[in-house]
N, C-alpha and C positions, 0 to 999 in steps of 0.2 A: 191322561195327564201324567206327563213327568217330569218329575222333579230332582234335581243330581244332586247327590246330598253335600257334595264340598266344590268349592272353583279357587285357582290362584291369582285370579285376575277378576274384577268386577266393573262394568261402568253404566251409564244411566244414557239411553237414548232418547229424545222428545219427539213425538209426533205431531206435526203444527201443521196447517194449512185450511183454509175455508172449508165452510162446510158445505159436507154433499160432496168431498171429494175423493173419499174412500179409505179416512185414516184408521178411525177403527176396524173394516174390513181388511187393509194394511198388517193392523196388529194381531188379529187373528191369522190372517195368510203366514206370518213370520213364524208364531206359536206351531204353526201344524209342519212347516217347512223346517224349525229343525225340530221337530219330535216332541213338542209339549201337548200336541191335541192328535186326535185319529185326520180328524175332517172337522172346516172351519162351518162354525153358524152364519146365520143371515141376524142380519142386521133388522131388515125389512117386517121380517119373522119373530125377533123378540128373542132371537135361541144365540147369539153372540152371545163372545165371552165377557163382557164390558156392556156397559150398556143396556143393564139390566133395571135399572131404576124407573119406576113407576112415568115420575115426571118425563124420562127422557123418552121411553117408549110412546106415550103421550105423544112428546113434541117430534119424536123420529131425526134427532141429534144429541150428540154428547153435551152433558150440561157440565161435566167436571173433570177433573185429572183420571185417570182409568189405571191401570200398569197391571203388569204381565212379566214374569221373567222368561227370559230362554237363554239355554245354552248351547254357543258352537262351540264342538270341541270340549276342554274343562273350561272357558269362558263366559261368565255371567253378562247377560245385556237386561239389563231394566227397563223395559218399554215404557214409556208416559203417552198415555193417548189423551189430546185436548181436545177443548171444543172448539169449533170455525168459528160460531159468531161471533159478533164484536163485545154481544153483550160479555162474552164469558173469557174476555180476551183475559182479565186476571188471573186466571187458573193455567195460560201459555206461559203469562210472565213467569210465573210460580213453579212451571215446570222446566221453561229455560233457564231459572238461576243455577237449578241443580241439575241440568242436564251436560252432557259430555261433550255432545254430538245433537243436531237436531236434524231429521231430515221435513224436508219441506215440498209436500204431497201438493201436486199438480195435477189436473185432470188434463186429457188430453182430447176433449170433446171440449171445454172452455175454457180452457188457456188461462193466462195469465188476466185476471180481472184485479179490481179495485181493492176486492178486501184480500187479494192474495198478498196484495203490493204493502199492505197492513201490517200481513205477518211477516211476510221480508225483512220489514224494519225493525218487529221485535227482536229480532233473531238477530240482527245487526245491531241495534242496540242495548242487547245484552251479552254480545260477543261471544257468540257460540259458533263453533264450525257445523255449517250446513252441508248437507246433500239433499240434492233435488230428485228424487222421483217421481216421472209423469207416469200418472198413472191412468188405466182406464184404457190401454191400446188394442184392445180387445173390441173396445164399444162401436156402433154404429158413428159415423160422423168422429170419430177421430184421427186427430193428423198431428202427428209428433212434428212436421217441420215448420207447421205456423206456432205450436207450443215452444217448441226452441226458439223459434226468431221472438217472439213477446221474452223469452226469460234473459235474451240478450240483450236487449234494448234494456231490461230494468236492472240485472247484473253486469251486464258490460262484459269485456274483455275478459274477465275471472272465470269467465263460464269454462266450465269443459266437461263435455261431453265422456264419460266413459265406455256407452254402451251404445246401440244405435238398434232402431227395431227390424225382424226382420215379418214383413207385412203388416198389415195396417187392420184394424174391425173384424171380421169374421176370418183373414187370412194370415191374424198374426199367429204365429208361430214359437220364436222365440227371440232372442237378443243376439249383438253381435260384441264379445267382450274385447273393447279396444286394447286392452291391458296386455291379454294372451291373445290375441291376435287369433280371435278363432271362433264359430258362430256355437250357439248354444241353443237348442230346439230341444219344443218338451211335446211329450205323446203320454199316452197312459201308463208307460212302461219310467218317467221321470224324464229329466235331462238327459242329451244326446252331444259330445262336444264333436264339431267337424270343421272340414272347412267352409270357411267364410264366402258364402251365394254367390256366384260371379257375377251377380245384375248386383250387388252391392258390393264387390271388392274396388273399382276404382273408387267410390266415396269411401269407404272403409280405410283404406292407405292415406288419401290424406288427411281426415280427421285425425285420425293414428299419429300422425305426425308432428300434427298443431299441436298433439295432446303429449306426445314423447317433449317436444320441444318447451312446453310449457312446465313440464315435471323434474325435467334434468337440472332447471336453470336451480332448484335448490342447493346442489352440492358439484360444488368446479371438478370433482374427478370425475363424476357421471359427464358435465358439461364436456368435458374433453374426450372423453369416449365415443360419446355422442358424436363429438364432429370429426373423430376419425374413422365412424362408420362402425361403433361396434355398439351395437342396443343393449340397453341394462335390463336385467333379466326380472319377473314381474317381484321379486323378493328384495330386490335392489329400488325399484321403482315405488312401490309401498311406504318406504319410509319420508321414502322422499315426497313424496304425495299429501302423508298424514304434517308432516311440517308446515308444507304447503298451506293446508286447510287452516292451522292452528291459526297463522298469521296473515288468514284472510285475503292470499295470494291466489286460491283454485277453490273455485265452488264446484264440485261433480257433477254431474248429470247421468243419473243411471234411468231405466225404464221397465215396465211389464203392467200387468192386471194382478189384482190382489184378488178379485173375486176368482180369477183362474189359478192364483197361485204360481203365475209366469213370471219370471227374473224375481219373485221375492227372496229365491237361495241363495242370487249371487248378491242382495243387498245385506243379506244377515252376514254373510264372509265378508264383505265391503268396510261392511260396519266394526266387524270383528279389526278387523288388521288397521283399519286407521285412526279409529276410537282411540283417544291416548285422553284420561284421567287430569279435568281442570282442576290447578289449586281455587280454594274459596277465601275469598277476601274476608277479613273480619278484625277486628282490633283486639290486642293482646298489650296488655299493659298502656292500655291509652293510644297507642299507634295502630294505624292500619298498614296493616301485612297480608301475603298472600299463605293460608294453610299448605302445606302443601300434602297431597296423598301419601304418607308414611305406611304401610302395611305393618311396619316393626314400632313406629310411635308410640305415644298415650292413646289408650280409648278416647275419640271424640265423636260428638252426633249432633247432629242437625233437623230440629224437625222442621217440614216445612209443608204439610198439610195434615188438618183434621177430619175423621167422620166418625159419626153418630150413628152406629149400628141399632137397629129397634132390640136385637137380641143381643150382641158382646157387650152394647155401650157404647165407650168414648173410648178410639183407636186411635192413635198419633202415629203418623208415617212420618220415618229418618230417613236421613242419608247417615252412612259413615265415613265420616271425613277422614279420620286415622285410626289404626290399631284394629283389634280385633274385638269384637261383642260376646259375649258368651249368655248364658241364660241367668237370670238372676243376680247380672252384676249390680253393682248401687255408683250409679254418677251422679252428680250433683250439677243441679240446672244452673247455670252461671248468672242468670237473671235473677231470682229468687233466692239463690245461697242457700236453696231444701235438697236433701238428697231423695232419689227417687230407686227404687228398684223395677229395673225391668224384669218383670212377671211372663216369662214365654215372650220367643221372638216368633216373628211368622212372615214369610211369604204373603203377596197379594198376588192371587194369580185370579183376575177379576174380581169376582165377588167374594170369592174362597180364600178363607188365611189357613195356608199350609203350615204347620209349624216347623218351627229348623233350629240346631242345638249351637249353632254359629253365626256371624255377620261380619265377611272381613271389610277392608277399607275400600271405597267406593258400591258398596252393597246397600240396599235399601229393603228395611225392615219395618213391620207395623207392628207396633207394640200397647196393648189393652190397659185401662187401670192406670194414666197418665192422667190424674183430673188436673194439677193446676200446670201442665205444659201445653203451652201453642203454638203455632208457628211460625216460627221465626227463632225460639231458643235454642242453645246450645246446650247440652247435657255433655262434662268432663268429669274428669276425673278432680277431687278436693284442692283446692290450694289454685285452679290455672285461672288466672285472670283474663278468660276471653269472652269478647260480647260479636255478638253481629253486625254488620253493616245495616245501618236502617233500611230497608227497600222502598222506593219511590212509592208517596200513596196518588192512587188514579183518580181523577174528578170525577167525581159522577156526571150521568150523563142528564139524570133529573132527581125532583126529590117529591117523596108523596106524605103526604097527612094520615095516617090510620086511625082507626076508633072503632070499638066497638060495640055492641047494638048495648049491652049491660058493663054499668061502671067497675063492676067487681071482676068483668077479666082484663081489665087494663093491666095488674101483675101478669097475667098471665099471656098477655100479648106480649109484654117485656120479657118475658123469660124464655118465652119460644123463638122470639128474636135474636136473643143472645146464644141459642143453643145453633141457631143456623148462620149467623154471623162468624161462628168457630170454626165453621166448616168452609164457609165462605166469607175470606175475610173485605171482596170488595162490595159486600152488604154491610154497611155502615148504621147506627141507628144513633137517635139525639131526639132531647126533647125539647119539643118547638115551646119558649120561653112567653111565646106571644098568646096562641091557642091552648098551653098545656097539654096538648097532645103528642105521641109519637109519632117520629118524622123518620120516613129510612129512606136513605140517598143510594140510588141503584145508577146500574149504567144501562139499562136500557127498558123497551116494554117487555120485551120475553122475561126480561130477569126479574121485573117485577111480578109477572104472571106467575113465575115457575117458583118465587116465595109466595106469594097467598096461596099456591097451587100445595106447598107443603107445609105451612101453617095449617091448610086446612086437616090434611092428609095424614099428618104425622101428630098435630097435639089439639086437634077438633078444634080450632078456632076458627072463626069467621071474622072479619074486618071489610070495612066501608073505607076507600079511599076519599080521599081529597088534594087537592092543593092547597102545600102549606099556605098560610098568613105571610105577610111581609114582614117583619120585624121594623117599623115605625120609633122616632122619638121625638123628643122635643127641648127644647132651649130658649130661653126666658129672649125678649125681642131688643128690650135696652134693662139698662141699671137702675134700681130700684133698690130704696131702704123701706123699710117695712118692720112693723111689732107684731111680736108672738107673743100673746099672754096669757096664761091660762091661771084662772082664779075659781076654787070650788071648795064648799064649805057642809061639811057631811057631818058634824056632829060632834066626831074625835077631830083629830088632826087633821087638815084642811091640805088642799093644794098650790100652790103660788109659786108661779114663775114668769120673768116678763125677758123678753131676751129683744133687743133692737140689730135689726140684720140689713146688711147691706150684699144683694144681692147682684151681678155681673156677669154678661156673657164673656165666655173664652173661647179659643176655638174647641169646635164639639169632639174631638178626635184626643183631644188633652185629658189625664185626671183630675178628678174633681178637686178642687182647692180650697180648705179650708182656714181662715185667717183668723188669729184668736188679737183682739185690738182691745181686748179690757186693760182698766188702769185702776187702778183705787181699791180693787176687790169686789165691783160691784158684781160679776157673777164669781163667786167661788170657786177656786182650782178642780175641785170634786166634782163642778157639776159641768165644765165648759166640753168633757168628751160627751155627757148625756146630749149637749146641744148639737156638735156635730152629728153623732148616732141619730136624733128625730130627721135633721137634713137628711142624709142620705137613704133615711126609710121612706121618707116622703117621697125622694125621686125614683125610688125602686117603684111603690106605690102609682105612681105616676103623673102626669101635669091636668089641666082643665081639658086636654083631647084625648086623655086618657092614655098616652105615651111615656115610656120611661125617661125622664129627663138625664141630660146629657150638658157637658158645656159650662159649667155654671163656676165660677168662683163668687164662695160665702166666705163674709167676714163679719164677724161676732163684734159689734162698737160699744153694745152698752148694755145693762139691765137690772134687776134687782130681784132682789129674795129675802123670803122670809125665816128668821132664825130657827121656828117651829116647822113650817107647814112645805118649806122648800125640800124637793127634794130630785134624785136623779132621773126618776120618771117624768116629774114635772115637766124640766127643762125638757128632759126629751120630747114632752107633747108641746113645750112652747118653740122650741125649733120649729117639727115640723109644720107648726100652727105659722110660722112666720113667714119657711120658703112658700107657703101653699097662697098667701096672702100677695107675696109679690109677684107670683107668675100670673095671680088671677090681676091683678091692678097695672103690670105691664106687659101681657100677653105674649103667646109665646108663637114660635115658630115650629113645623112640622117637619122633620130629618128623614131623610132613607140613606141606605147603606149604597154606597158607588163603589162598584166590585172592577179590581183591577183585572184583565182578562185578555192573556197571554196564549194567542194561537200560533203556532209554525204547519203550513199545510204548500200544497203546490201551486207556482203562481199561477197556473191558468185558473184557479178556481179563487183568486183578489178582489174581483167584480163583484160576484155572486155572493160571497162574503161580505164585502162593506155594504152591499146593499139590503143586507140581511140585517146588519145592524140598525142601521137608520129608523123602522118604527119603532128599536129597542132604547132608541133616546142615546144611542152607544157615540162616544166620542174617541175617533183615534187618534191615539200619542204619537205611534212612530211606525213607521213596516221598515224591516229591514230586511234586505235580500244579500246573503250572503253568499251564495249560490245560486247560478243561472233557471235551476229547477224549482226552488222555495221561498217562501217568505214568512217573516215572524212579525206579523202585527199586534201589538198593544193596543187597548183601546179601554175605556172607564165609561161602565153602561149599569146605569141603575140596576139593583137587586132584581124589582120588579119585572125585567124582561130577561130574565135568564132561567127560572125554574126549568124548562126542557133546551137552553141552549143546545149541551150539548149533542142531544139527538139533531136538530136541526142544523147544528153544522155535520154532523156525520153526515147527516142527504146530502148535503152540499155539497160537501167535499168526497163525496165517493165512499167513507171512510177512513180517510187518508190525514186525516188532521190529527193534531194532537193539541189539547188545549188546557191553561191552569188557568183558574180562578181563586183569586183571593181579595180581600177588603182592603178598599184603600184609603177610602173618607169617608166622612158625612157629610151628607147637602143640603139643603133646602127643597126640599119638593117644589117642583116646577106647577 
């Protein structure tokens, strides 16, 4: 392993693509190809550098963010290796905020599939410059020109091609670099540069060309050269290229096998030269602005992921936004206004924290002994007024009941929840109001398996699933006046309170309304909040179906008291003696919650959707199709049939959808 102990340039790459397509073998091929490993491990084997964690070995995929640094030249790159599945798509989001650059792994045995089409869009919708490499050109059954025609169809026009292969499964050899115009083959002895195969130079000239023409149009004096026949030279073409990418004008397409270690060298160079450092959005004095990468600025830092080591602890991985880090600085978390001392900075070079006496700006550092920072804060220097951008939260995809076998580890199912929820922030947890139980909303079954899989593993608990309870209420059917009187006589001082209530549905989505209509003093000023306080314990308490009531406007007409024996508790129990009286004498009505639920997915799958809906009782508002390829349907479908929505629209949809859920009414149960 090596590690360079300074760089004057730093940036963060992300590695996104489905799983099973060879990212993490990717990120080790990069490590050994410029000089951070001898020889890369097997994945298959347990002996990678990533990918070390019990769970994932287990499940034989990445379950979370991974990173690695390497350097070309004095240039720092920060690897983020993700997971493919969808369940853990949170951990892509989380590594494309802070990434630079993302490349976007393709296998070239299965082309362009459905959850590839998934990541595309993260990576488009969090406006990161991608490069595409297919990888796997090595394997049995691969064919780079039906992979490129699927990346075209779903990229379009932007595509281009940098590299091109030279042989296909057991006769690939090496790459053909359109850049330098000249073929690159590897043997035991390394890379070989020559000339370009003559069974691929007539395709080799005119990709070259598509690809010159597509690179020049950045800068009118290349544009002019170009058309008077003079080619810009690959130092000229680079910049023009990395611009290109910023603004979403050229997506690259490079190629090789990671598990061979073939073109990984020319994509760590690739990455080098056109990697240029995103500013980070975030508000500073109220406004949103863009940070930008300062290397001479204030010290500023970004965390945006936690882990829970069994021996360090709690390590919080940064980014640095600006300035430079030193050992034992003190910044102050912008959220909290507590200053923090970073205690030793260090390197993640897999599992390993290297330590290092530096961190300049765009460098990424994990730092130990951070209890109350998470992610998503900013740590600056005293006095700067900046917060974050809030980041999108993801719906889950279901939600489950937990419990366990003895009542006395219930804290401690809560506290192991919170320690893995830090680590993983789209593990959510709440307690179900209905059941009393703990309810955690995951996004999928892996993600649920692979938390009970480390509840068990990491703090010896055991937990029984369920599905949660529906959350149920209720509302009085018509208006009703009604008496609460409570009269009790103990000896000493006695109790006495009469309160006449006139009770009223509202709509059930409205707060509760209470109307104070005395006249004469008959209940006393002192006691009429007692009367409201019993109301609202009562409905908390709940109606004759045993639901918390909802809907209701109380008004307080009439009552009396006694000079001795009245007091605040009384009223309070003749209130709720009184709403209890009228929901029982005018019966009530049973509520559920009608969740507003907002999908955008492709229209060929509009059918299979709305017909999905239909036993969910789901009623659609509107689809709108604002584009030839999608649609964005609305539709309001009782609570009750949505617990695994949205897994079952992910079958549906390939993956490909994207959907919110939130509350929109109360109904009446059908």
């Amino acid at each position: 392993m090596v590690i360079a102990p300074s760089h004057p340039r730093a940036r963060t790459v992300a590695l996104i693509g489905r799983n099973g397509v060879g990212k993490t073998s990717l990120l080790e091929a990069l490590v050994v190809a410029t000089g951070g490993l001898e020889r890369p491990g097997r994945v298959d084997a347990g002996t990678s550098l990533c990918g070390n964690d019990p769970e994932e070995r287990r499940h034989q995929m990445s379950l979370g963010i991974a990173m690695a640094p390497v350097w070309v030249g004095e240039d720092k790159l920060t690897l983020l290796d993700t997971p493919g599945l969808i369940d853990f798509s949170g951990e892509v989001e989380r590594a494309l905020d802070v990434a630079d650059v993302a490349v976007l792994v393709v296998s070239a045995v299965d082309g362009v599939q459905a959850d590839f089409v998934s990541t595309w869009n993260l990576a488009q919708e969090a406006r990161v410059p991608v490069v595409i490499f297919v990888n796997a050109l090595d394997a049995e059954r691969a064919d780079f020109e039906s992979t490129l025609r699927g990346l075209e169809l779903l990229v379009g026009p932007t595509l281009a091609p940098l590299e091109l292969p030279i042989g296909e499964g057991a006769d690939f050899q090496g790459v053909v670099d359109l850049l330098a115009d000249e073929a690159i083959t590897y043997d035991a002895r390394g890379p070989r540069r020559g000339p370009v195969p003559a069974e691929l130079a007539e395709l080799e000239a005119r990709v070259r060309s598509s690809l010159l023409e597509a690179i020049v149009v950045a800068d009118d004096t290349l544009t002019e050269r170009y058309l008077e026949g003079d080619i810009p030279t690959m130092q000229e073409l680079e910049p023009a290229l990395s611009e290109l990418m910023i603004e979403g004008r050229i997506v690259p397409v490079t190629c090789g096998s990671a598990t061979q270690g073939l073109g990984v060298d020319r994509l760590a160079t690739l990455l080098d030269e056109i990697a240029i450092s995103r500013p980070i959005p975030a508000f500073v004095g109220g406004n949103e602005i863009l940070l930008e990468r300062d290397p001479h600025g204030d010290p500023i830092m970004r965390a945006f992921k936690v882990i829970v080591d069994p021996y360090v602890g709690r390590i919080v991985v940064m980014e640095v936004i600006s300035g430079t880090i030193t050992n034992d600085i003190i910044l102050t978390n912008t959220r909290t206004r507590s200053e923090e001392r970073l205690h030793g900075l260090h390197h993640l070079f897999g599992t390993k924290l290297v330590p290092v006496d530096r961190a300049v700006t765009g460098d990424v550092v994990a730092v130990a002994k951070l209890s109350d920072v998470v992610a998503g804060d900013i740590l600056a220097k005293k006095g700067l007024n900046i917060s974050p951008v809030p980041a999108p939260v993801a719906t889950p995809a279901m939600s489950v009941a937990l419990a366990s076998s003895s009542h006395d580890d219930d804290d401690k199912i809560a506290t192991a929840l919170h320690r893995l929820s830090e680590e993983d922030p789209s593990l959510r947890i709440r307690h179900d109001p209905v059941s009393r139980k703990l309810v955690v909303d995951v996004m999928g079954d892996t993600h649920l398996q692979v938390t009970l899989e480390r509840l068990r593993r990491r703090f010896n608990v055991e937990v029984a699933t369920a599905t949660p309870d529906v959350q149920l209420f209720e509302t009085i059917v018509a208006p009703r006046e009604c008496e609460g009187r409570l009269k009790k006589q103990t000896g000493g001082h006695g109790q006495f309170a009469v309160v006449n209530l006139k009770v009223e549905p509202i709509e059930p989505d409205t707060p509760f309304e209470f109307v104070d209509a005395i006249v004469g003093g008959a209940v006393p000023r002192q006691f009429i909040g007692a009367v409201r306080n019993g109301v609202e314990k009562a409905m908390i308490h709940g109606g004759p179906k045993g639901h918390r009531v909802v809907g209701l406007r109380v008004t307080l007409l009439d009552g009396k008291f006694h000079s001795v024996d009245s007091s605040e508790a009384a009223f309070d129990t003749a209130g709720s003696i009184g709403l209890k009286a009228a929901l029982e004498s005018a019966g009530t009505n049973v509520l559920e919650r009608v969740m507003e639920v907002t999908a955008t997915f492709p229209t060929e799958y509009l059918g299979e959707v709305l017909n999905d809906l239909k036993p969910r009782r789901g009623r659609v508002v509107r689809t709108d199709q604002s584009e030839a390829s999608s649609v964005m349907l609305v539709a309001y479908v009782p609570e009750a049939g949505l617990n695994r929505y949205g897994l079952d629209l992910r079958a549906i949809t390939a993956g490909r959808a994207r959907v919110t859920i939130v509350q929109h009414h109360l109904a009446v149960v059908a």
